[in-house]
C-alpha positions in Angstrom: 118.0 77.1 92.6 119.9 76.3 95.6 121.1 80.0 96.2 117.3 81.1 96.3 117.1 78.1 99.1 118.2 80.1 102.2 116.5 83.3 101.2 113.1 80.9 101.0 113.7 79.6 104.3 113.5 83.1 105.7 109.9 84.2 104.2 108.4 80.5 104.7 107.1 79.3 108.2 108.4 75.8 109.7 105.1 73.5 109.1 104.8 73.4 112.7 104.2 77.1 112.9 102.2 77.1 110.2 100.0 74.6 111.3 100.1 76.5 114.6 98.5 79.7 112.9 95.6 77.5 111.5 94.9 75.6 114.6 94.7 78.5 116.3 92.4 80.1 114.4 90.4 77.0 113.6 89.5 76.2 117.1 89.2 79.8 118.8 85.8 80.4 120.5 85.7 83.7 119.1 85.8 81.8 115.5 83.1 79.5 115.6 80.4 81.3 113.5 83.2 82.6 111.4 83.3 81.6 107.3 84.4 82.6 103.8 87.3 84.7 105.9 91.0 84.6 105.2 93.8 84.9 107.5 97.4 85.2 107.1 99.5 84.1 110.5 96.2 84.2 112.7 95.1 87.7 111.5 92.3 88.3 109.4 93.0 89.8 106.0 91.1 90.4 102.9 91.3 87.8 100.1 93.7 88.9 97.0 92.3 91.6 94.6 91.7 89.2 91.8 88.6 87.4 94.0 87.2 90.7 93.7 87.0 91.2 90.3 83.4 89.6 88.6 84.8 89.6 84.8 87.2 87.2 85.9 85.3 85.4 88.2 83.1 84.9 85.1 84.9 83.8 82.6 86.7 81.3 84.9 83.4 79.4 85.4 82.5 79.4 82.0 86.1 78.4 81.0 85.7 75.4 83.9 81.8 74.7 82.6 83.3 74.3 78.9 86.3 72.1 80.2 84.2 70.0 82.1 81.3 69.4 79.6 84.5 68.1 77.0 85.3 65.5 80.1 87.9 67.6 81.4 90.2 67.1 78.7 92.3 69.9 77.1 92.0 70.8 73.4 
């Protein structure tokens, strides 16, 4: 693990500048009737494939409705 450290370091933002990118965003005039977007580093981008897809989205809520109705535990 620690030689995967440094090269981490290099894709990830500090939390500062992270923080930055959603404050930014979050309290922009421009952005106040914005919702449901997504934005990577202050720029708007499209959510990831899989949000697209309406099988999945499907069988994820009945998958959550049948885990819930057992009182959320796993069988």
């Amino acid at each position: 693990m620690k030689p995967i450290l440094p090269l981490t370091r290099r894709l990830l933002l500090a939390p500062e500048e992270g923080a930055q990118a959603t404050l930014n965003v979050a309290i922009a005039p421009e952005s106040a009737e914005t919702t449901g977007r997504y934005f990577h580093s202050g720029t708007e981008i499209r959510s990831a494939a899989a949000s697209y897809d309406v099988e999945f989205q499907r069988r994820t809520w009945e998958m959550t409705a049948a885990y819930i109705a057992r009182g959320g535990v796993p069988k």
